[in-house]
DOKOL-62646 format. One record per residue (C-alpha): residue in three letters; x, y, z. Coordinates in pm, whole numbers, padded with zeros to 5 digits, always signed. Layout:
DOKOL-62646
ALAXYZ;...
***
This chain:
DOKOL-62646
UNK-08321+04260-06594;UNK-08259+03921-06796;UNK-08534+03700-06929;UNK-08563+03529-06608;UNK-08626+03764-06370;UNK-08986+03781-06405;UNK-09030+03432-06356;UNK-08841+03473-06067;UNK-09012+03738-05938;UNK-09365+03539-05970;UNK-09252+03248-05758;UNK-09069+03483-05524;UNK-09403+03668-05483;UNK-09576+03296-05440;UNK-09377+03197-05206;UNK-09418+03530-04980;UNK-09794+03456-05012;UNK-09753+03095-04861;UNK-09582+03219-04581;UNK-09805+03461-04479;UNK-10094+03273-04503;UNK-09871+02971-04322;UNK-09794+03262-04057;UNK-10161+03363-04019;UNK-10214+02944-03948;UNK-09985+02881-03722;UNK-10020+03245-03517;UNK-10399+03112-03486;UNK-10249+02799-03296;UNK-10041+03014-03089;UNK-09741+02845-03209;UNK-09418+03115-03241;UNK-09330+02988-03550;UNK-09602+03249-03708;UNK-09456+03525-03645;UNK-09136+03400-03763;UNK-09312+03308-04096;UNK-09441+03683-04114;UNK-09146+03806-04094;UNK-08989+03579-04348;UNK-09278+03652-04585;UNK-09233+04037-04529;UNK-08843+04017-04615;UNK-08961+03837-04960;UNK-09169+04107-05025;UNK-08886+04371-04959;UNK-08651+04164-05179;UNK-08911+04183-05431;UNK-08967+04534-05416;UNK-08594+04598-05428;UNK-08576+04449-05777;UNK-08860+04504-05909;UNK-08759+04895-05900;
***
């Protein structure tokens, strides 16, 4: 991995936080856009895992 890949990593991993907690939100107003969210925030933390390995 290069020097930036860490950093990358971090705000990847941020970002995958935000949506899930954004996910949590909106599935608690019954709006569909929550589970999308999820599901974003769950591919983030695959991609993470991927190259983190």
């Amino acid at each position: 991995m290069n020097d930036m890949a860490p950093a990358l990593l971090s705000l990847m991993m941020i970002a995958a936080i935000a949506l899930a907690i954004g996910g949590v939100v909106q599935m608690r107003r019954r709006e569909k856009r929550g589970w999308l969210m999820l599901v974003a925030a769950l591919v983030i933390f695959g991609n993470v895992l991927i190259r983190a390995l």
